[in-house]
Backbone bond lengths (Angstrom), bond angles and torsions (degrees), N, CA, C in turn:
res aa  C-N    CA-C-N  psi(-1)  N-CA   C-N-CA  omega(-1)  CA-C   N-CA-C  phi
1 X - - - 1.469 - - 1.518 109.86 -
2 X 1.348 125.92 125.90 1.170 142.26 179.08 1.598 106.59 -85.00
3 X 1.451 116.07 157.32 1.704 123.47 148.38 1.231 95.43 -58.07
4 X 1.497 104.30 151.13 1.260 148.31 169.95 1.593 127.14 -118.43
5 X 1.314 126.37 81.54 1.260 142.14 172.47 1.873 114.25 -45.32
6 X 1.616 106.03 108.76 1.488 104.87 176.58 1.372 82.82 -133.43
7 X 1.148 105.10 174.26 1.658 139.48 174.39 1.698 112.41 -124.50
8 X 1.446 108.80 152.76 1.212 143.30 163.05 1.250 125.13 -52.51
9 X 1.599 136.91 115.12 1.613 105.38 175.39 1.691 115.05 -79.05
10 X 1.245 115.86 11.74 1.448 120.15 -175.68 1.683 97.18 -74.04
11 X 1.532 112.84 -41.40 1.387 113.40 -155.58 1.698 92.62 -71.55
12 X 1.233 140.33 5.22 1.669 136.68 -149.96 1.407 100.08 -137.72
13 X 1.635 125.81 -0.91 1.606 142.55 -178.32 2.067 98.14 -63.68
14 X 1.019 110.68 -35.34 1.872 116.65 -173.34 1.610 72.08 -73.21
15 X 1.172 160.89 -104.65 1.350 148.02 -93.75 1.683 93.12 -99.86
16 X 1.401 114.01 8.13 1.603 83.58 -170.05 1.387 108.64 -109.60
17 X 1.281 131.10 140.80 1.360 127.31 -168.37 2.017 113.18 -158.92
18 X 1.636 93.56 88.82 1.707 84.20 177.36 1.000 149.08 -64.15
19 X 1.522 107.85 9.00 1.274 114.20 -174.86 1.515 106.23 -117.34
20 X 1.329 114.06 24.05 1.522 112.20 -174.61 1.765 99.25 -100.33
21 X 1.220 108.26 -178.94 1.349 120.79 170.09 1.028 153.49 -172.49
22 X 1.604 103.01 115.67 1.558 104.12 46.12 1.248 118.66 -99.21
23 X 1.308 122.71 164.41 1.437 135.27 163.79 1.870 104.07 -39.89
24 X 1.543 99.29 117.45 1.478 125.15 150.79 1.395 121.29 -76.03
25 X 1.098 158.29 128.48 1.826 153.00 -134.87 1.636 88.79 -178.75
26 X 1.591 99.15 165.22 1.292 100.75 174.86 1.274 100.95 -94.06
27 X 1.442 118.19 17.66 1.424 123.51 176.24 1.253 110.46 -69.43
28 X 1.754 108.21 -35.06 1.765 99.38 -179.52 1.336 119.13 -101.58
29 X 1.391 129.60 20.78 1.356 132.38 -160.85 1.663 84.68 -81.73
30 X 1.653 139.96 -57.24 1.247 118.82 -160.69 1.785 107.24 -48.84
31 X 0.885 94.28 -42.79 2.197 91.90 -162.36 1.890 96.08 -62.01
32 X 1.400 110.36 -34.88 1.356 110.56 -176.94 1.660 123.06 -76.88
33 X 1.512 97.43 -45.88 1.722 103.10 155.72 1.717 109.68 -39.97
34 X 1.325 128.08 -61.67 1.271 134.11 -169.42 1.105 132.12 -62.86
35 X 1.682 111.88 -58.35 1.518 106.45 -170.25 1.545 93.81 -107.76
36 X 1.668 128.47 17.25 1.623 109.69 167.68 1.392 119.89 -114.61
37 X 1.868 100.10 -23.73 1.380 109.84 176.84 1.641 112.32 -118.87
38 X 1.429 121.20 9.84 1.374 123.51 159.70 1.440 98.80 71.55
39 X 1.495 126.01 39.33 1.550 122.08 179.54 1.674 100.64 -105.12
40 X 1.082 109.97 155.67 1.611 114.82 178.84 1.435 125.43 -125.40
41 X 1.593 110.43 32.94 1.366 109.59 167.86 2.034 88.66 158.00
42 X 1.455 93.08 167.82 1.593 109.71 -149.10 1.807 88.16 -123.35
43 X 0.961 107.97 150.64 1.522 154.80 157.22 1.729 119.40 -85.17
44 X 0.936 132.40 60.00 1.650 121.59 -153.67 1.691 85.60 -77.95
45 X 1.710 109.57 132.25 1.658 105.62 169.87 1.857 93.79 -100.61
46 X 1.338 116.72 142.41 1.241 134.64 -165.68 1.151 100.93 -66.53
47 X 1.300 142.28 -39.54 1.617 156.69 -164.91 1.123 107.46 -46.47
48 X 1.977 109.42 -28.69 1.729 107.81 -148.49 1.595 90.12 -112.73
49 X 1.397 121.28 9.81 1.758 120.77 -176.81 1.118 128.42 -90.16
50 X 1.599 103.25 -20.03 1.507 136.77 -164.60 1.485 105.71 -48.44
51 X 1.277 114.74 101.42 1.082 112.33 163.23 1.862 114.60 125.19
52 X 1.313 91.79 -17.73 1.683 114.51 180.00 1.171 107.01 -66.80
53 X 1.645 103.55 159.69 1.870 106.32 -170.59 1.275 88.44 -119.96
54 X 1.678 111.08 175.58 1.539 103.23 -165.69 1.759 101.27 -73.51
55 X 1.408 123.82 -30.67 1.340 126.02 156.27 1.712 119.22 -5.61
56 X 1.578 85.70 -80.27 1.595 97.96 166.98 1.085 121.76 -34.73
57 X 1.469 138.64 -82.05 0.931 142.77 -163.69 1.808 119.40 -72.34
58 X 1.559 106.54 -6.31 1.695 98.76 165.87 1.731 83.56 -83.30
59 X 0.735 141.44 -43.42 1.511 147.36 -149.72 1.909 88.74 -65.31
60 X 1.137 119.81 -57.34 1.822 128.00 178.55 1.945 87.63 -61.11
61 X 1.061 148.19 -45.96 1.640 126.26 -156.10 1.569 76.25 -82.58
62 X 1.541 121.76 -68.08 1.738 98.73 -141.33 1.529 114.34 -64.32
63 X 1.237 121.50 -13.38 1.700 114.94 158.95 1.232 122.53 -79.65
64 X 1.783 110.15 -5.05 2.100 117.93 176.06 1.652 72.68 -67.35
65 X 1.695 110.34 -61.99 1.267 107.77 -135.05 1.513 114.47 -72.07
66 X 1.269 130.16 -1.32 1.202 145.53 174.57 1.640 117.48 -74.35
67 X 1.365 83.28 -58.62 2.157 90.74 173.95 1.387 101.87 -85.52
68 X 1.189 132.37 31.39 1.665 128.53 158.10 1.152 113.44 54.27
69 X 1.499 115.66 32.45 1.456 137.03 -165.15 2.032 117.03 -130.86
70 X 1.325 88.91 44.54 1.801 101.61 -174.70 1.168 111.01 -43.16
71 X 1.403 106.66 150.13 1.669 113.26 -174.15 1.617 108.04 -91.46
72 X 1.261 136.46 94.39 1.393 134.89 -131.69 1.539 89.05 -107.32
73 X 1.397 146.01 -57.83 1.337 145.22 -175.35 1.738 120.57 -101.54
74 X 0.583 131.40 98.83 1.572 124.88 152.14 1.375 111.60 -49.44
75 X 1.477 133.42 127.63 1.706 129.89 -177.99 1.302 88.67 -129.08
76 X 1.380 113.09 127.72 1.879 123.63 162.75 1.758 98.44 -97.96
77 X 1.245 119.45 101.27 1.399 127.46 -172.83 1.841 96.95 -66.20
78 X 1.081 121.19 -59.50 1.418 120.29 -161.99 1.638 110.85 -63.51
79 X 1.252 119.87 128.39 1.578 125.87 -169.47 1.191 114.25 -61.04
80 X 1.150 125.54 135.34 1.817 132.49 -175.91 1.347 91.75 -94.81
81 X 1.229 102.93 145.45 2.009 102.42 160.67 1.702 103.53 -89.04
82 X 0.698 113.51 105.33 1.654 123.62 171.92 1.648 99.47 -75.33
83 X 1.312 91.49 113.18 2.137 100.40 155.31 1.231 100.29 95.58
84 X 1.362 134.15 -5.97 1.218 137.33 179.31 1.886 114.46 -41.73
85 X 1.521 86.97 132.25 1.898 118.39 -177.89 1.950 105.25 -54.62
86 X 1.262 89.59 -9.71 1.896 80.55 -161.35 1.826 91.35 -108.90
87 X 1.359 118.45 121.94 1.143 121.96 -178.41 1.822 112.72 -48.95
88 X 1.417 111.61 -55.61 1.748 101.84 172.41 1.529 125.50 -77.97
89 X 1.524 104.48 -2.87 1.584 88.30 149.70 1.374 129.88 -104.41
90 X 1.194 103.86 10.15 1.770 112.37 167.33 1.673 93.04 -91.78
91 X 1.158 118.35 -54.25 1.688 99.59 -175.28 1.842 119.51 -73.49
92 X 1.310 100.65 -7.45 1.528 103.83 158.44 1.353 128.85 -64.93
93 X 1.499 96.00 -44.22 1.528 107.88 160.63 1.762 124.10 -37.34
94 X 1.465 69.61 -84.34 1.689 107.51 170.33 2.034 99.82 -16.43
95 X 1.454 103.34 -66.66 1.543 83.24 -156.87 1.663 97.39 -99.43
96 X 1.258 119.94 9.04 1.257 114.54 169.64 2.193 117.67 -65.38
97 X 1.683 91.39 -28.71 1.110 100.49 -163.36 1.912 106.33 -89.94
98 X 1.823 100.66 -25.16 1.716 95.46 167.15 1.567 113.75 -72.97
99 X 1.949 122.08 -12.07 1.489 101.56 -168.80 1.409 77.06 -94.90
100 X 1.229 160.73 0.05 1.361 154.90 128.84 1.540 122.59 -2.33
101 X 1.473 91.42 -73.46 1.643 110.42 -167.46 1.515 95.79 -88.79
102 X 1.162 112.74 -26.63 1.994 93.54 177.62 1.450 110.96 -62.51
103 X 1.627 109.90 -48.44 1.262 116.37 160.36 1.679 132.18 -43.96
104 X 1.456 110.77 -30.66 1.415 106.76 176.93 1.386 109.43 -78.30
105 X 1.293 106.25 -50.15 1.706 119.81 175.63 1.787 111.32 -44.06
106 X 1.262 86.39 -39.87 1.991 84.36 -170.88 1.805 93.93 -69.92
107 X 1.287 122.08 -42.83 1.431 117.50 -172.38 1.371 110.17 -70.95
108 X 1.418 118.70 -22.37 1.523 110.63 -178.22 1.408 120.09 95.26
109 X 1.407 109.24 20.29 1.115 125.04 171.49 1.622 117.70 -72.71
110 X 1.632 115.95 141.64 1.335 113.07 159.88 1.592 130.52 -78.85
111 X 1.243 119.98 -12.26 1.511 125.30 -150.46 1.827 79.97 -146.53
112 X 1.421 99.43 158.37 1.680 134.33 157.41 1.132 119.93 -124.91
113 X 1.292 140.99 84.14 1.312 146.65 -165.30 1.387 124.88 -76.74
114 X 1.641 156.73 104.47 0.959 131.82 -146.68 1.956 84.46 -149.56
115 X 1.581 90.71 165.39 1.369 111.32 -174.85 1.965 93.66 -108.81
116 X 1.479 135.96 150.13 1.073 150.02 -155.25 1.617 102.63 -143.93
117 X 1.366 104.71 86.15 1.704 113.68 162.49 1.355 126.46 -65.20
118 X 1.488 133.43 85.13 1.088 121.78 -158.93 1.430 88.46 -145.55
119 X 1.349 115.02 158.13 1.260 123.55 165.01 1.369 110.42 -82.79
120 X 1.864 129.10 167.97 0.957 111.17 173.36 1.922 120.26 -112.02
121 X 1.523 107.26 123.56 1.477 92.49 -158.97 1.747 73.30 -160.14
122 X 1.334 113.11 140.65 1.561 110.79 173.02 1.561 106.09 -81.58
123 X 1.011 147.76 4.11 1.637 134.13 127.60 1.380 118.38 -52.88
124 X 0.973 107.34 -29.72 1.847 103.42 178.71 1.425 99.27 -78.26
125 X 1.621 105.05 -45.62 1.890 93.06 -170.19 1.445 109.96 -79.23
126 X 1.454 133.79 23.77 1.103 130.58 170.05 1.235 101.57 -108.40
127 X 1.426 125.02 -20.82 1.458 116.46 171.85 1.564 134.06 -101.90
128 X 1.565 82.49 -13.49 1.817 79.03 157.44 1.536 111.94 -98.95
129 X 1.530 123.05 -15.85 1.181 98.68 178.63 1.854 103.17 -75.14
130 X 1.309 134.18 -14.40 1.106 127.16 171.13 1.756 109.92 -56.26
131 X 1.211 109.36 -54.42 1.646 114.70 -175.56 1.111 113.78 -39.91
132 X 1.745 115.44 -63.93 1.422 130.15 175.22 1.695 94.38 -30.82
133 X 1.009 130.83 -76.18 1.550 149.60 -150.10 1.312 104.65 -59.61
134 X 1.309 119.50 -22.37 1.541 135.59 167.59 1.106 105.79 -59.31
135 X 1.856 116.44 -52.81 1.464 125.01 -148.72 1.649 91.27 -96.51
136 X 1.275 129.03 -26.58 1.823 119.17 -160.44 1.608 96.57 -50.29
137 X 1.533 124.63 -45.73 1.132 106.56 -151.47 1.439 119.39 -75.89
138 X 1.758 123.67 -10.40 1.404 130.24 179.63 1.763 80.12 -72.62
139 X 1.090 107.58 -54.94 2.067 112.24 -150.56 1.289 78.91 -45.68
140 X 1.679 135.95 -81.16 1.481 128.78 -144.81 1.507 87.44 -64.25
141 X 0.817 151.38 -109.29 1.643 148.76 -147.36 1.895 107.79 -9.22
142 X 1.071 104.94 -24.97 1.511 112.17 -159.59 1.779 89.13 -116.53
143 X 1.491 111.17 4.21 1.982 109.47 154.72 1.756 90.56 65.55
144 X 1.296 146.14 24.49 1.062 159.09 149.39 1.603 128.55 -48.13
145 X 1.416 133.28 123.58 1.933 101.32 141.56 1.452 86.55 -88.48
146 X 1.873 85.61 -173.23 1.173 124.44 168.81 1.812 121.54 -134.35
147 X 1.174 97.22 117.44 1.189 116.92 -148.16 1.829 93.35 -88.54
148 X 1.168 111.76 131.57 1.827 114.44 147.63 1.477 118.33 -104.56
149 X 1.429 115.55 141.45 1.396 118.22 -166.52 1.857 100.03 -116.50
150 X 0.975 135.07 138.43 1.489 116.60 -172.93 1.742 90.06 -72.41
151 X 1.721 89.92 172.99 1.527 130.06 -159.18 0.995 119.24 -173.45
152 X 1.375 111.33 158.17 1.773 119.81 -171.64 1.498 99.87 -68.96
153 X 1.279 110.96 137.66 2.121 128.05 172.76 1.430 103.86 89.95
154 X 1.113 129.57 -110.08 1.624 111.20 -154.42 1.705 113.03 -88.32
155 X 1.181 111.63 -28.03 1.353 130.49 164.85 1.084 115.28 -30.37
156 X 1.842 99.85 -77.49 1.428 112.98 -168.52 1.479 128.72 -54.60
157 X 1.331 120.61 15.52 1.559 142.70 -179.99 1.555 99.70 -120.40
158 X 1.837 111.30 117.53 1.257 105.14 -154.19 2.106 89.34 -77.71
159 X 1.640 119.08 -18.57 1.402 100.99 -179.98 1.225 127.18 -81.38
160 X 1.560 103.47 -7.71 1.810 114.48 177.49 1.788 91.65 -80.12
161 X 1.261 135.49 -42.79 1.377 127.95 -172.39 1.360 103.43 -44.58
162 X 1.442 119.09 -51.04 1.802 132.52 -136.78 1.692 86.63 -105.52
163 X 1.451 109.06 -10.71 2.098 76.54 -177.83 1.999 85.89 -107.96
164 X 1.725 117.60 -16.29 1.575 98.10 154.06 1.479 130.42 -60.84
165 X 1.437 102.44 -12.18 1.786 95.15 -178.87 1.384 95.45 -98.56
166 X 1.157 149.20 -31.33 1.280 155.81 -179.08 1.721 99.37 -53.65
167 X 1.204 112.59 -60.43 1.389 124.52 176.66 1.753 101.17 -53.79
168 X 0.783 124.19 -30.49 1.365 116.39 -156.06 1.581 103.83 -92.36
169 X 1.720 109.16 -39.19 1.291 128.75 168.57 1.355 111.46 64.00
170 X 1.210 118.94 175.69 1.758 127.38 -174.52 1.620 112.56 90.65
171 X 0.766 109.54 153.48 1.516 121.77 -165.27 2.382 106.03 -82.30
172 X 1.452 106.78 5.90 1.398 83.45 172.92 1.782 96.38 -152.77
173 X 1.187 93.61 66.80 1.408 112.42 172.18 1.779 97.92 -146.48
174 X 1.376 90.49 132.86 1.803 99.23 -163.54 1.875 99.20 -145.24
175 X 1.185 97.73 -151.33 1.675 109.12 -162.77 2.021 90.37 -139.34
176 X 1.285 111.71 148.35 1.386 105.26 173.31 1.952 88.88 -135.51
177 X 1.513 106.47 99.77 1.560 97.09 -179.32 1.743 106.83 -78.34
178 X 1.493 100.12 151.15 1.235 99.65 -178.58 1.611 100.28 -122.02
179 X 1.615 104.02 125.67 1.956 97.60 -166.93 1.751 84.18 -124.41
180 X 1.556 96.97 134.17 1.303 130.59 -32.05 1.315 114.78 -130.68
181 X 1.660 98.94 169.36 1.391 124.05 -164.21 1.545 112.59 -86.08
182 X 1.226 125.93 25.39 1.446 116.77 173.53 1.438 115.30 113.16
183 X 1.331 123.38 -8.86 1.278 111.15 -145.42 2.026 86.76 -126.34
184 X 1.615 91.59 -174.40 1.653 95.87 -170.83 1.670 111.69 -49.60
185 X 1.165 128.73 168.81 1.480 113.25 163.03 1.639 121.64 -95.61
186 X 1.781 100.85 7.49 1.598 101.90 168.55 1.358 100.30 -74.29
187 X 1.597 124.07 -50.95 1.467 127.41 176.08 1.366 133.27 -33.69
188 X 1.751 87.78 -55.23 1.689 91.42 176.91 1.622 115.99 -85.91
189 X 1.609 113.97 -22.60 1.557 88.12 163.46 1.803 125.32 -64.54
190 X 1.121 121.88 -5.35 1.461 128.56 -162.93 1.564 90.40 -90.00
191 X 1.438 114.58 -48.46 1.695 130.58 -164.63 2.007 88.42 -63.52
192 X 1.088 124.95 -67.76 1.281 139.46 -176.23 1.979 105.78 -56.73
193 X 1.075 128.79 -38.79 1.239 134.40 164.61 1.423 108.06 -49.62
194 X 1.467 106.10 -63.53 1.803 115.09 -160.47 1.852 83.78 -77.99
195 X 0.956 149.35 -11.26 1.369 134.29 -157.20 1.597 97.96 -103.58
196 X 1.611 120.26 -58.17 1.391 128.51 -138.66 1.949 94.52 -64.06
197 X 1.517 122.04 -26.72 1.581 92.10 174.19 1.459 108.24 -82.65
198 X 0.999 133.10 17.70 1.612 126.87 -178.74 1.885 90.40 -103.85
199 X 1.448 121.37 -15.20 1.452 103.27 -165.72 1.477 139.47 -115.13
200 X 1.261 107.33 126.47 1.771 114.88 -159.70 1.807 99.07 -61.07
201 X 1.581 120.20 -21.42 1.112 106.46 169.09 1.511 121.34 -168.82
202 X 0.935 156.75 146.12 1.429 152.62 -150.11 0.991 109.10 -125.88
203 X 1.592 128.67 134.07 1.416 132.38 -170.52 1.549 117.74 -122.71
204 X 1.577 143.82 57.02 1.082 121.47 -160.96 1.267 123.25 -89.05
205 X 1.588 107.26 152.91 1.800 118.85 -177.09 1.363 108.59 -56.89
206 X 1.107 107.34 138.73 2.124 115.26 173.73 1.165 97.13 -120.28
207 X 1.406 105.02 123.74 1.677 111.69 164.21 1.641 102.87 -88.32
208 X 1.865 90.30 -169.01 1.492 108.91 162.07 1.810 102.49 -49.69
209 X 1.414 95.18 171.67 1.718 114.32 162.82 1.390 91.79 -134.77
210 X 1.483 106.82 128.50 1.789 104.56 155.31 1.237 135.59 -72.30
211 X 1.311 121.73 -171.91 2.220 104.61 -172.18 1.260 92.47 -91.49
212 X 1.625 145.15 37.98 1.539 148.73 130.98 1.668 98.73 -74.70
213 X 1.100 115.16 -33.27 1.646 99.69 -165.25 1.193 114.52 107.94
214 X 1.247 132.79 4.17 1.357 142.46 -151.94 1.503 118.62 -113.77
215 X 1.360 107.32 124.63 1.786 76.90 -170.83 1.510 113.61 -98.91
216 X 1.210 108.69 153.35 1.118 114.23 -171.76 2.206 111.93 -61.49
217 X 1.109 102.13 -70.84 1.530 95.89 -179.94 1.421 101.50 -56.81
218 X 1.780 106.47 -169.31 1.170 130.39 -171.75 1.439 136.70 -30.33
219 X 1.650 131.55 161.00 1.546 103.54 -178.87 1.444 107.36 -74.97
220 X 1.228 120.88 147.02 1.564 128.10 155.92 0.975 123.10 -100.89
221 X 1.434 137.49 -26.19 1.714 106.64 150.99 1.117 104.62 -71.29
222 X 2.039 153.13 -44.57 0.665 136.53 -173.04 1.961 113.44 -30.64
223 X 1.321 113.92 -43.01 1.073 137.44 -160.04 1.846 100.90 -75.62
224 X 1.017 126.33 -25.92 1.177 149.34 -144.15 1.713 93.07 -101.58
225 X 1.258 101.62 -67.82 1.717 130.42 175.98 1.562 100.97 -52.20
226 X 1.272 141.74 -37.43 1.371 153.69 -167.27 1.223 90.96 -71.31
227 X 1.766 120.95 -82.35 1.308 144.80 169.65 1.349 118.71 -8.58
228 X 1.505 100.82 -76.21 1.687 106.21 163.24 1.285 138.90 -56.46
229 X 1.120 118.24 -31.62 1.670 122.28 158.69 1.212 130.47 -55.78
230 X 1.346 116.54 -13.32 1.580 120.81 -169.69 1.699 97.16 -117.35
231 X 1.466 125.01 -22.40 1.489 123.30 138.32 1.642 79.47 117.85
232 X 1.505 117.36 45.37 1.635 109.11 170.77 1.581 84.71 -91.78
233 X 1.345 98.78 156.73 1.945 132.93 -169.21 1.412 89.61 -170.44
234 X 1.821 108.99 88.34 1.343 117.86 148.68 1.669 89.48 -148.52
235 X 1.711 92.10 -149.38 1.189 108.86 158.92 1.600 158.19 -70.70
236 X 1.179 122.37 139.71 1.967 108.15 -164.69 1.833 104.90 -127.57
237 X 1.617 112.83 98.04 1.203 126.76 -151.77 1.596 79.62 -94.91
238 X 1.806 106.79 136.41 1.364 125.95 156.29 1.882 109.33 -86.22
239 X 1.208 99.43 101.59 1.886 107.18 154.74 1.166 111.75 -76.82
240 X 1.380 130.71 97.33 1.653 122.32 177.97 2.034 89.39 -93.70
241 X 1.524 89.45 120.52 1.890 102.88 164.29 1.386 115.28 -126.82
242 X 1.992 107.41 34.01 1.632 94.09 170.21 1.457 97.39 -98.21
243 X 1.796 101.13 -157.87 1.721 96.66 -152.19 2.135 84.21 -103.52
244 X 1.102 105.79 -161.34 1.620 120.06 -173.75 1.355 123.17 45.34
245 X 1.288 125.19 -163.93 1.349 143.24 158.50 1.695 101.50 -25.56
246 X 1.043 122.01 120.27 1.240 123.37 164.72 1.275 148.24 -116.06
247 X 1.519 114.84 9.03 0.964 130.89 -174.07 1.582 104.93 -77.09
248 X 1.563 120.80 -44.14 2.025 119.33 175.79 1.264 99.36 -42.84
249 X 1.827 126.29 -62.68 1.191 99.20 -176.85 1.969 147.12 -67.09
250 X 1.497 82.29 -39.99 1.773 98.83 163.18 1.818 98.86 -44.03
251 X 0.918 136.49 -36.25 1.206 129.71 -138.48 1.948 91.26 -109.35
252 X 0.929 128.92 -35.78 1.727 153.57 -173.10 1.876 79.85 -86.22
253 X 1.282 121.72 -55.97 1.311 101.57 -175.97 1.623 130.70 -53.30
254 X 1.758 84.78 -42.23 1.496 91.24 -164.37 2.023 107.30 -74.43
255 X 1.389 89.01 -18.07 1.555 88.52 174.10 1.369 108.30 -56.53
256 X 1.363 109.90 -90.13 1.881 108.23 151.05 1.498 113.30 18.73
257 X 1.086 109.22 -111.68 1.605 130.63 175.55 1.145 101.27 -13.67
258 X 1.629 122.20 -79.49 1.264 141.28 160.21 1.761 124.97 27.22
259 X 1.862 76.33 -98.28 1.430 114.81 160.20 1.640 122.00 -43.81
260 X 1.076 114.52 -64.52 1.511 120.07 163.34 1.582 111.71 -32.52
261 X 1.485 127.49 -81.97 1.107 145.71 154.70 1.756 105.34 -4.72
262 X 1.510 113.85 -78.93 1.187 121.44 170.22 1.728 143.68 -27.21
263 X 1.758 85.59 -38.51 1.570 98.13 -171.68 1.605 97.32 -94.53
264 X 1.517 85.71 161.49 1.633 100.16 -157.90 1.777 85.45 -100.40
C-alpha cells in the first residue's frame, strides 16, 4: 500500500464563487480535485458547511462518490476546549462534536479531525482525555476516528499529543499532524516523525512556488522521506495557503509529493 495524495477544500476557497456562471460550489471541487489536479480524496474544512442541511451534504458524497474522489476527513479548524471546568462549555463541546460526526458520517467520511484548546498541565490532560472518552462512544457508533490535529498549549508538544491519545486509548483515536505550523523545518520534521505512527492522516501546508518551481515553505519530499521511515501508509493532504489562482501550485505540489512517494 502506497500514500495516497488528497487535498483540502480550503485550498480551492480562491476559485469558488456562487454567483458566477455558472455557479462554482464546493459541490464541484470533487470532479475538479480528480480529473484536473489528479487528487484522490478530500479533506472537507467545516468553515465551508455552514449552513448546509443534511440534504446537502448526501448531495456533496454522491458526486465525491461519483468522481472516485471520497470525502475522507471532516476537519473542525477552530479549537474546542476539551475537559473544560464550566459545565456549558463542556456540553457545548459535547454536542458541537456529535453535529460533527453526523455530519462526517452523512459525507462518508472515515476520520473527524479536530483541534484541542487546552492548556498544558496534567490536570487538564486528565480532563480532556476524560471528555474525549465521553465522546468515543457516539464517534464509534457513527464507524468514525477521531482525529487530534496539534495546537497552541498541550497539543502543540508532539509527546503531550501521543500520551493524550494514549490516555484516551481505543483503537480510533489518532493524531492528524499538520506540517507546518510556523516553526523551523528541523522542528517540524521531528514534531511530524514522533507524530506520523499515532496518525489516521497527515495534512501538509503548500505555499507559493516561484517561476524556479520551488516552493517557497517547507521541504515536501523532505516531509515525505520523514513519513516513510517511521512506516506511515495512509493519506498526504495538500493545504494550499498561498494567495491567487491555485491550481499551478496544488498541481507543482502534487508533482513534488508525487515524485518523492515514487522513488524507491
Amino acid at each position: 500500500m502506497s500514500l495516497i495524495l488528497t487535498l483540502s477544500t480550503a485550498s480551492l476557497q480562491a476559485l469558488l464563487d456562487p454567483k458566477a456562471d455558472p455557479p462554482r460550489t464546493l459541490m464541484d471541487v470533487p470532479d475538479f480535485a480528480m480529473n484536473t489536479l489528479q487528487l484522490r480524496g478530500l479533506n472537507i474544512n467545516a468553515t465551508q458547511l455552514s449552513g448546509w442541511s443534511l440534504a446537502d451534504l448526501d448531495s456533496l458524497r454522491d458526486k465525491a462518490d461519483k468522481a472516485a474522489c471520497p470525502c475522507l476527513v471532516l476537519f473542525e479548524e477552530e479549537a474546542l476546549a476539551f475537559g473544560h471546568d464550566d459545565e456549558a462549555e463542556y456540553d457545548a463541546v459535547t454536542e458541537r462534536i456529535k453535529r460533527l460526526a453526523t455530519a462526517a458520517n452523512r459525507l462518508g467520511c472515515n476520520a473527524l479531525a479536530v483541534r484541542c484548546h487546552t492548556e498544558d498541565s496534567d490536570e487538564r490532560m486528565e480532563m480532556a482525555a476524560g471528555h474525549f472518552k465521553d465522546l468515543m462512544m457516539a464517534i464509534e457508533h457513527m464507524e468514525l476516528n477521531l482525529l487530534i490535529a496539534p495546537h497552541d498549549g498541550m497539543t502543540h508538544d508532539p509527546d503531550r499529543l501521543t500520551e493524550l491519545i494514549k490516555q484516551v486509548g481505543g483503537f480510533r483515536i489518532g493524531a492528524m499532524p499538520t506540517f507546518a505550523r510556523g516553526q523551523s523545518e528541523e522542528v517540524e520534521l521531528e514534531h511530524l516523525r514522533k507524530l506520523a505512527p499515532y496518525a489516521g492522516a497527515i495534512q501538509l501546508r503548500v505555499e507559493s512556488f516561484n517561476r524556479n518551481k520551488r516552493h517557497k515553505g517547507l521541504g515536501l519530499a523532505t516531509a515525505i522521506e520523514t513519513i516513510r521511515k517511521v512506516g506511515y501508509v495512509n493519506t498526504v493532504t495538500i493545504d494550499y495557503v498561498g494567495g491567487g489562482d491555485p491550481s499551478r501550485d496544488i498541481e507543482l505540489a502534487r508533482a513534488e509529493l508525487q515524485a518523492a512517494i515514487d522513488k524507491e
